[in-house]
C-alpha positions in Angstrom: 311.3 -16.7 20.3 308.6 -18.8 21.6 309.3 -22.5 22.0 306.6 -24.7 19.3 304.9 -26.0 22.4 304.3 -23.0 24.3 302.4 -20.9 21.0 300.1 -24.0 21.4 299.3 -23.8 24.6 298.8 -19.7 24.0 296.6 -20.1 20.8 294.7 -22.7 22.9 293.9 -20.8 25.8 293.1 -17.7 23.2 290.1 -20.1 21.7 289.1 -21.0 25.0 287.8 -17.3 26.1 287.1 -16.6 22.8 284.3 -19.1 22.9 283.4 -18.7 26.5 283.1 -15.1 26.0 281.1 -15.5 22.9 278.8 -18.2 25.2 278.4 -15.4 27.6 277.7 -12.5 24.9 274.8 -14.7 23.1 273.5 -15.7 26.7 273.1 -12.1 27.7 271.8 -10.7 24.2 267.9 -12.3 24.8 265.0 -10.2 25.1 262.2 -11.2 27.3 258.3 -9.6 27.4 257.1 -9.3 30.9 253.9 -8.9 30.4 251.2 -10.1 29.8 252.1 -13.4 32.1 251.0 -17.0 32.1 247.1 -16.6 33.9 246.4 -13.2 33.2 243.3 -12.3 31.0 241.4 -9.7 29.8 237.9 -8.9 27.9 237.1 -7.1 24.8 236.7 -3.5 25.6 239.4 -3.1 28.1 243.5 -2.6 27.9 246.1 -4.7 27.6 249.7 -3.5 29.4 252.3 -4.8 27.3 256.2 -5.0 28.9 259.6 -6.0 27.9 262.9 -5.6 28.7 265.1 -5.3 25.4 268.4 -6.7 24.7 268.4 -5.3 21.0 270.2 -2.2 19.2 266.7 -1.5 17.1 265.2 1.4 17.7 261.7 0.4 17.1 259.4 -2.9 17.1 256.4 -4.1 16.2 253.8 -6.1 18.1 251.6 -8.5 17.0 249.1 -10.7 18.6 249.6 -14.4 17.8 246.9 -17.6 18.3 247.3 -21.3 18.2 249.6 -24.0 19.6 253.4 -23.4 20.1 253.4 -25.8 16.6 250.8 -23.6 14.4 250.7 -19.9 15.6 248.7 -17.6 13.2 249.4 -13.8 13.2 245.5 -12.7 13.8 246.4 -8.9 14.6 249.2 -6.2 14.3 248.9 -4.2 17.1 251.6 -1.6 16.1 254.0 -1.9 13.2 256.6 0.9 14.4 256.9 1.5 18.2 259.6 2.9 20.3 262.2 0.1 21.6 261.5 1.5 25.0 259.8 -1.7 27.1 256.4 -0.3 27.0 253.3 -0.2 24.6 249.6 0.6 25.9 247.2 -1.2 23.7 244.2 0.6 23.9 240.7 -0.8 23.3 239.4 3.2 22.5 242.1 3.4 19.9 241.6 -0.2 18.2 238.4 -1.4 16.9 239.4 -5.3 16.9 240.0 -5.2 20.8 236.9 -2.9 20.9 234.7 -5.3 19.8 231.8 -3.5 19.7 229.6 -6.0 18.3 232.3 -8.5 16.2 232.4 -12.0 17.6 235.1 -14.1 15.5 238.6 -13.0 13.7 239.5 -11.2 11.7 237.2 -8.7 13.1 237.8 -9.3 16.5 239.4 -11.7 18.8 237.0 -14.6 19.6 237.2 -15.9 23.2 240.5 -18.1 23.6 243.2 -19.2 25.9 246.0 -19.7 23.0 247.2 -15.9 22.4 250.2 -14.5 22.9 252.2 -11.5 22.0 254.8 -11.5 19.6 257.8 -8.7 19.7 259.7 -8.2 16.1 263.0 -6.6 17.1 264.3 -6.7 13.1 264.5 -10.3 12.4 264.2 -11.5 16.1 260.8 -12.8 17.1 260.5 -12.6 21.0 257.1 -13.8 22.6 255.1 -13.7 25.7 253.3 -16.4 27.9 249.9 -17.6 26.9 247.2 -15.5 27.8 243.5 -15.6 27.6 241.1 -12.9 25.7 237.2 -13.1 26.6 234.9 -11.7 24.1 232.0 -10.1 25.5 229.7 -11.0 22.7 230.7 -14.6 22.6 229.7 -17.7 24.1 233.2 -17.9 26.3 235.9 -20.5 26.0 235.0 -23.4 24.4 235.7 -26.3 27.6 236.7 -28.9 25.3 239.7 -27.0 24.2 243.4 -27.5 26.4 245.1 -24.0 27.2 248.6 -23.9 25.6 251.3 -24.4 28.3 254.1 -22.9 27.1 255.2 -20.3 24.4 257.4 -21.0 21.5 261.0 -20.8 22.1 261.8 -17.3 20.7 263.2 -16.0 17.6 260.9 -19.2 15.8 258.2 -17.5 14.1 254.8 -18.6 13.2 252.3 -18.9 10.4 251.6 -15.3 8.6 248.0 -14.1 9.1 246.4 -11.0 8.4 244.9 -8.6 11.0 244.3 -4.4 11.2 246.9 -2.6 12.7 246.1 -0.1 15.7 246.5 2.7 12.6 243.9 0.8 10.5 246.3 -0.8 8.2 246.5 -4.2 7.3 249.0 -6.1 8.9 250.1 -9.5 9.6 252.8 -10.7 7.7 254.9 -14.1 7.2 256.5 -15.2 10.1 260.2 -15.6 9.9 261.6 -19.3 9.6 264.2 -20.7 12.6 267.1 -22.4 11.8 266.2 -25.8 12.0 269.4 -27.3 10.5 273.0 -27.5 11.4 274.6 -25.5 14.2 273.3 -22.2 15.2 274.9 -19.0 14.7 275.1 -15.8 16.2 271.7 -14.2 15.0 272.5 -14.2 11.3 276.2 -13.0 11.5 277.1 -16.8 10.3 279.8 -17.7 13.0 279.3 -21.0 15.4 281.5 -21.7 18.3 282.2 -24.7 17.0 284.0 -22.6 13.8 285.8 -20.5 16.0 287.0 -23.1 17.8 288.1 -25.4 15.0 290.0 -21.8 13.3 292.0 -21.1 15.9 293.2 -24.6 17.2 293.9 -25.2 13.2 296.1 -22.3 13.4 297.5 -23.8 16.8 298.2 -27.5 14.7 299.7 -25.2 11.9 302.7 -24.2 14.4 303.8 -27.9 15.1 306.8 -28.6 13.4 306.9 -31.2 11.0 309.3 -34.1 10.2 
């Protein structure tokens, strides 16, 4: 029979790499786009590479493309609504009339020149997003001069304001964007459990073994 004391000191260890492997897990499950990058642009008419590298079970996504400040992003297009999970979607301008741009100028029709877009990845409930890129439209005046480029994305996972846009397939897409958790300690995607509560449940059951007077 353990001695008080020493089932203490194990249950305390046992919390320690509990949480530290928990740190570690949550650390490692973050997805990331690749591309497009902070500086890269393209025109109306042409294609747009899209990459990631996926730290998520779902077996498809969909991909959206978002404009505005990190503060009030606007959903102006779905690009796909159901691609394969596999780190690679090749938005093409032949297949899409709103990156086409034939002869549209503004949203919703077609992306108006701008240096606020970004992509947005939904893996589920996730929201993962890319740098800040620019779109020129060839039918436009160009970028407006007066207007400051975005600097950096949105931390993922915080979703921004639905819009509505066409999908690649024609449908309408666009949808609300999902809400972060902006109160209270954050948990691990959803499945309600802080490292703060496993900590405090296992050294509880640690005090529990004391004996008392």
């Amino acid at each position: 029979m353990f001695p008080p004391f020493s089932l203490v000191a194990l249950f305390l260890a046992l919390a320690s790499t509990l949480v530290s492997g928990f740190s570690v897990s949550k650390r490692a499950d973050t997805s990331t786009i690749i591309r497009p990058q902070s500086g890269d642009g393209i025109t109306t008419g042409t294609d747009l590479d899209i990459r990631w590298q996926s730290a998520s079970s779902e077996d498809s996504v969909s991909i959206e493309l978002r404009k505005g400040y990190p503060h009030n992003l606007t959903t102006v297009h779905t690009i796909t609504n159901n691609s394969p999970n596999n780190g690679s979607y090749f938005w093409r301008s032949r297949d899409d009339n709103f990156l086409r741009a034939l002869t549209a100028r503004t949203l919703p029709n077609a992306p108006s020149s701008g240096c606020d877009y970004l992509i947005a990845i939904r893996e589920g409930q996730p929201i993962v997003y890319s740098d800040y890129f620019t779109i020129l439209n060839l039918n436009d005046d160009g970028l407006n001069p007066n207007i400051l480029c975005p600097d950096k994305p949105p931390p993922n996972n915080v979703g921004g304001g639905g819009g509505a846009g066409n999908g690649s397939d024609g449908n309408g897409g666009g949808g609300p964007g999902s809400q972060n958790n902006d109160g209270g300690s954050k948990t691990n995607d959803g499945q309600g459990v802080t490292t703060a509560m496993l900590g405090g449940a296992v050294g509880g059951a640690a005090v529990g073994l004391l004996p008392h007077n």
